[in-house]
C-alpha positions as CSV (number, residue, x, y, z in Angstrom):
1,X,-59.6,0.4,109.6
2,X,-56.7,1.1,107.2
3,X,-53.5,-0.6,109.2
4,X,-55.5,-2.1,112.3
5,X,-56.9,-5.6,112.0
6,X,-60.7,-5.8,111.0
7,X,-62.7,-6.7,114.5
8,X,-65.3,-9.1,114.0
9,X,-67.8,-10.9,116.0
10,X,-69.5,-14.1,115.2
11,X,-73.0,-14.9,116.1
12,X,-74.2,-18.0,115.5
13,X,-76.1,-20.8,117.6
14,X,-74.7,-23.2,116.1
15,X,-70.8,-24.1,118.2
16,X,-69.8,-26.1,115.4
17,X,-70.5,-23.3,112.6
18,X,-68.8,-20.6,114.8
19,X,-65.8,-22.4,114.9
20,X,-66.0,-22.9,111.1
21,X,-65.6,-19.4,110.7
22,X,-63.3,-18.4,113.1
23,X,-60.9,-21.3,111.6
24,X,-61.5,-19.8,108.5
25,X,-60.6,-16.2,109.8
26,X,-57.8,-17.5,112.0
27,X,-55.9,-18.0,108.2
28,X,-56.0,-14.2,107.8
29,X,-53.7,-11.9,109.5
30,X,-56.0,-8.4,109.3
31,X,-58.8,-10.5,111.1
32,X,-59.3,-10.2,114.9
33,X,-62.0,-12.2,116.3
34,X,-63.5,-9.7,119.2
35,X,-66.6,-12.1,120.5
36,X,-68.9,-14.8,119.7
37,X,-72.1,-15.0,120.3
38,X,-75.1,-17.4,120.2
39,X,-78.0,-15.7,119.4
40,X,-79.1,-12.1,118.2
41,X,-79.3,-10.6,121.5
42,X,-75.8,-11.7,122.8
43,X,-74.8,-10.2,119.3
44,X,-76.2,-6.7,120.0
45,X,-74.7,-6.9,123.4
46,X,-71.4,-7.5,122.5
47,X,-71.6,-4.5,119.6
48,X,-72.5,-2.2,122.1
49,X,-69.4,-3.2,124.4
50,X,-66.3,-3.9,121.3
51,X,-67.7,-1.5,118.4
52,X,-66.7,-4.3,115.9
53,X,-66.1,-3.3,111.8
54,X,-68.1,-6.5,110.7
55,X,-70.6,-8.8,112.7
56,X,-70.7,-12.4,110.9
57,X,-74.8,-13.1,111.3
58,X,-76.7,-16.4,111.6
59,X,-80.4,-15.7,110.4
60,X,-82.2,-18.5,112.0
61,X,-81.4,-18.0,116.1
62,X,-83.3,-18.4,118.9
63,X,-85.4,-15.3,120.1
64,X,-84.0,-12.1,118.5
65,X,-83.4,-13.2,114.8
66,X,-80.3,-12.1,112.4
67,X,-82.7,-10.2,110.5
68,X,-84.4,-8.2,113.4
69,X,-80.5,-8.0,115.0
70,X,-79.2,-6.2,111.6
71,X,-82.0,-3.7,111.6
72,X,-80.6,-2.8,115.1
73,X,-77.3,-2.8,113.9
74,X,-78.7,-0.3,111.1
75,X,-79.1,2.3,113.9
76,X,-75.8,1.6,115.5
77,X,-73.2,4.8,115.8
78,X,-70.6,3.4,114.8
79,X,-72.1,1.3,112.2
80,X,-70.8,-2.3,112.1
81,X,-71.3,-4.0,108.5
82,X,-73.5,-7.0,108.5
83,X,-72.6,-10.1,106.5
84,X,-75.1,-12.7,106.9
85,X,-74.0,-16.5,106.7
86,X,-76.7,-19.0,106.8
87,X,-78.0,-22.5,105.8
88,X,-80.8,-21.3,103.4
89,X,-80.8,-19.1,100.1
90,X,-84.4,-18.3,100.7
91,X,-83.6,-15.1,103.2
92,X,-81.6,-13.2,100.5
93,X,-84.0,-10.3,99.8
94,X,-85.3,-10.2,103.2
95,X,-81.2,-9.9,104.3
96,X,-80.2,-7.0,101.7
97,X,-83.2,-5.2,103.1
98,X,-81.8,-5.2,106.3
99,X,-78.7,-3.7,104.7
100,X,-76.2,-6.1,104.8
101,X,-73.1,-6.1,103.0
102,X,-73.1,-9.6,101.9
103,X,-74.9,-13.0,102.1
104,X,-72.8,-16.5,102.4
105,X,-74.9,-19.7,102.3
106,X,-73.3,-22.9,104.0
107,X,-70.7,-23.9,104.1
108,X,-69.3,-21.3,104.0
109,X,-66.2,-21.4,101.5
110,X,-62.9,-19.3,102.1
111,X,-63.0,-17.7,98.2
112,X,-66.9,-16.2,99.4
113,X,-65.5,-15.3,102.8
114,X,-62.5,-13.6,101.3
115,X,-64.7,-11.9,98.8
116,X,-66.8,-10.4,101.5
117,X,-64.7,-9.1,103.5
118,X,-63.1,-7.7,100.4
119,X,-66.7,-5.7,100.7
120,X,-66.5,-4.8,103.9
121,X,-63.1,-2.9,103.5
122,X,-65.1,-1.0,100.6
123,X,-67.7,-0.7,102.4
124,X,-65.4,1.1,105.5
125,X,-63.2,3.3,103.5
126,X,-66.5,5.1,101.9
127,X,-68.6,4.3,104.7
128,X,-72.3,6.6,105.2
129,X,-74.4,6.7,108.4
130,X,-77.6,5.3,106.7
131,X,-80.9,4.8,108.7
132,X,-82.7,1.6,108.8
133,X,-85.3,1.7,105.6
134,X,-88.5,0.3,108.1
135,X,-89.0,-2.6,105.1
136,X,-89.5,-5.8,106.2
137,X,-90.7,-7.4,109.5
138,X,-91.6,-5.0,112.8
139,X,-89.1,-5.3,115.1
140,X,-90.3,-7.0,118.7
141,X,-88.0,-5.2,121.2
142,X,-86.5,-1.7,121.1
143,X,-83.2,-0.9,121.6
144,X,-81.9,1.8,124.2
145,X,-77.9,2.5,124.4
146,X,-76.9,2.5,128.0
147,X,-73.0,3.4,128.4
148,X,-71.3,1.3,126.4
149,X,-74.1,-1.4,127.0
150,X,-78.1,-1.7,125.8
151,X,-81.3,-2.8,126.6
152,X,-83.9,-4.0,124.7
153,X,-87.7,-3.6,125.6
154,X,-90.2,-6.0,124.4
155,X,-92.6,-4.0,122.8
156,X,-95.4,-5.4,124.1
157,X,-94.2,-3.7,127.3
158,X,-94.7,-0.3,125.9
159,X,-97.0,1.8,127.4
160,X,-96.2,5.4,125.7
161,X,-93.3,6.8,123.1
162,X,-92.8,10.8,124.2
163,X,-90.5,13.0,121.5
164,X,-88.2,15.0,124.4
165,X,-85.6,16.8,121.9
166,X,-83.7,14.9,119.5
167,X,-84.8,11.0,122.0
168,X,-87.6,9.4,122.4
169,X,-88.7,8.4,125.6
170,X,-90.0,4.8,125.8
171,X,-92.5,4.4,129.0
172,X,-92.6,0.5,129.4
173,X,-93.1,-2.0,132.2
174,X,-89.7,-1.5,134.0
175,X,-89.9,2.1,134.0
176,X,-88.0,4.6,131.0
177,X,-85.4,4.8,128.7
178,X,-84.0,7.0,126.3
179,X,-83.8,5.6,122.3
180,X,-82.5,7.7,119.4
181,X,-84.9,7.5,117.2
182,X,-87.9,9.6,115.7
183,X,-91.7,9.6,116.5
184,X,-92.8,9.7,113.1
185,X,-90.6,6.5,112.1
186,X,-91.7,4.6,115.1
187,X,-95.5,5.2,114.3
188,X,-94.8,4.0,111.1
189,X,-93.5,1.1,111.9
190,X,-95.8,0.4,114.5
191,X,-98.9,2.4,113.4
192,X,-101.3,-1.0,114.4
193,X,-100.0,-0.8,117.9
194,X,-99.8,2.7,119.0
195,X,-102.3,5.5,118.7
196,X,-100.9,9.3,118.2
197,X,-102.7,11.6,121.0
198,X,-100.6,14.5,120.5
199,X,-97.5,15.7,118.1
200,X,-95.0,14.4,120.8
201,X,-96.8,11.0,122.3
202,X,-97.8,7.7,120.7
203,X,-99.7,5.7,123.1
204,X,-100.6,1.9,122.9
205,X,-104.2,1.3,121.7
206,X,-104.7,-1.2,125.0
207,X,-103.4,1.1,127.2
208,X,-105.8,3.9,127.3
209,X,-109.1,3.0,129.5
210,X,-110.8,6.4,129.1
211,X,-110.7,10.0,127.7
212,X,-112.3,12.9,129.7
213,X,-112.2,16.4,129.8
214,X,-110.0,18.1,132.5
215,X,-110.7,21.5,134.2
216,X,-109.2,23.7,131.5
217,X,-111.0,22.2,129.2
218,X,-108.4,20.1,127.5
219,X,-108.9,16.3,126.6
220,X,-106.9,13.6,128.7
221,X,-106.3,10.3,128.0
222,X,-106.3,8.2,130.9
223,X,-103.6,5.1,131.0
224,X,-104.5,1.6,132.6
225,X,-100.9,2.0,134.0
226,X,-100.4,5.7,133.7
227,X,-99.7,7.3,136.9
228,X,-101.4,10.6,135.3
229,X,-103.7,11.1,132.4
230,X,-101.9,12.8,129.2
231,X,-102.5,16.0,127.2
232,X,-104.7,14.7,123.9
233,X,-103.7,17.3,121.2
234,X,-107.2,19.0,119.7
235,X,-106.0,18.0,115.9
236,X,-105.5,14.2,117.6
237,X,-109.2,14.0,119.7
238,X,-112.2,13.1,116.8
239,X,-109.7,10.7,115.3
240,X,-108.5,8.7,118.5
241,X,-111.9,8.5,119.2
242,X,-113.2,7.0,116.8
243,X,-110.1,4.6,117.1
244,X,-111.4,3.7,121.1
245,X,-115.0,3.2,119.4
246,X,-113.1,0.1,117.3
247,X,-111.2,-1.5,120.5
C-alpha cells in the first residue's frame, strides 16, 4: 500500500453517516473511497469486486450484520482490514473477536479516524493471513468466491458439505458451489445443524429420511432431496443413529 492511496469502502445504512465519513476521508490525500455500501451483503460484494485495504463497518444493518460481514472478511484472500464505526459501545468485544482493527463509536471524530487508519497502515506493512477464530455468533449464509464476484447461501438451504481436495462442496437449494474452507471447522461451527456420515460429508440432521443397507453391504443415508443415498462411513453408523433416534 506503500505510495498508492489506501482503497476504502464504506458500509453503512445510514446515507447520512456514509457521507460523514467520506467527508471526513475526502480531507486526506492517501484515501480513495472505492464503494459504499448499505448493508453487509452489498459490502461483501463490493470486496469481492475492488479488493479494498480497509472496509469502514456499520454493526447494526439490515440482514447480514457488520459482525457476521467481518467474519467473512476474515476469510478473504486478500484480507481487507475491518474497522468497525457504530452508534453503541456495547459491541466492542463481540467486534475484536471478529478481528477488526479498530472500533470508532459516533460520531465519529477525525483524531479517532486518523488514529485508525494510522492502524491500518501497521496493520498492512506486517500484514498475516489469519483464519477466522469461529468465536462468536454462527454465521447464517456461506460464502462462495465466484470470479471476482460471491454468493452467499443461506444455510438453512444446505443440504450436504462434501471435502473434494483442498474445497468444500456446499450441496444447497440452488444447486453447488465451491467454498474454501475445511470440514472439520464447518462442523464445529455448525455441529447442532449438521450430522457427520463419513470423514468427507456433513449432512443436515432434517435432511436424512432413512438409513438402509445397500447391496455390498455398506450403510446409505438416504436424503429428502438427495438425488442418490450417500456412503455412511462404518466409524460414523452407531453414532448417527442414535442421532436419527433423537429427531
Amino acid at each position: 500500500m506503500k505510495g498508492m492511496p489506501m482503497r476504502v469502502i464504506i458500509a453503512d445504512d445510514e446515507p447520512l453517516a456514509r457521507e460523514r465519513l467520506r467527508g471526513l476521508l475526502a480531507d486526506m490525500s492517501d484515501i480513495e473511497v472505492v464503494a459504499e455500501a448499505a448493508d453487509g451483503q452489498q459490502a461483501l460484494h463490493a470486496c469481492a469486486e475492488l479488493n479494498p485495504d480497509l472496509v469502514l463497518l456499520d454493526i447494526a444493518m439490515p440482514g447480514i450484520d457488520g459482525l457476521e460481514a467481518a467474519r467473512h472478511l476474515a476469510a478473504f484472500e486478500p484480507r481487507p482490514a475491518v474497522v468497525f464505526c457504530t452508534a453503541y459501545d456495547a459491541h466492542a468485544l463481540s467486534a475484536f473477536e471478529a478481528e477488526a482493527i479498530d472500533y470508532l463509536v459516533k460520531p465519529v471524530r477525525p483524531e479517532r479516524l486518523a488514529a485508525a487508519l494510522q492502524r491500518v497502515r501497521t496493520f498492512a506493512a506486517g500484514r498475516q493471513q489469519s483464519v477466522p477464530s469461529g468465536e462468536g455468533r454462527r454465521r447464517s449464509h456461506l460464502c462462495a468466491r465466484l470470479r471476482g464476484s460471491l454468493r452467499l447461501i443461506p444455510i438453512e438451504d444446505v443440504r450436504y458439505l462434501q471435502a473434494e481436495e483442498k474445497y468444500v462442496v456446499v450441496h444447497h437449494a440452488r444447486g453447488e458451489d465451491l467454498i474454501e474452507e475445511s470440514l472439520k471447522s464447518l462442523e464445529e461451527e455448525f455441529g447442532e445443524r449438521f450430522v457427520r456420515i463419513h470423514r468427507n460429508c456433513l449432512v443436515a440432521r432434517h435432511e436424512i429420511t432413512e438409513l438402509r443397507r445397500a447391496p455390498d453391504g455398506h450403510t446409505q443415508a438416504v436424503l429428502r432431496h438427495g438425488r442418490q443415498p450417500l456412503e455412511v462411513s462404518r466409524r460414523c453408523v452407531a453414532q448417527l443413529r442414535e442421532t436419527l433416534k433423537h429427531l
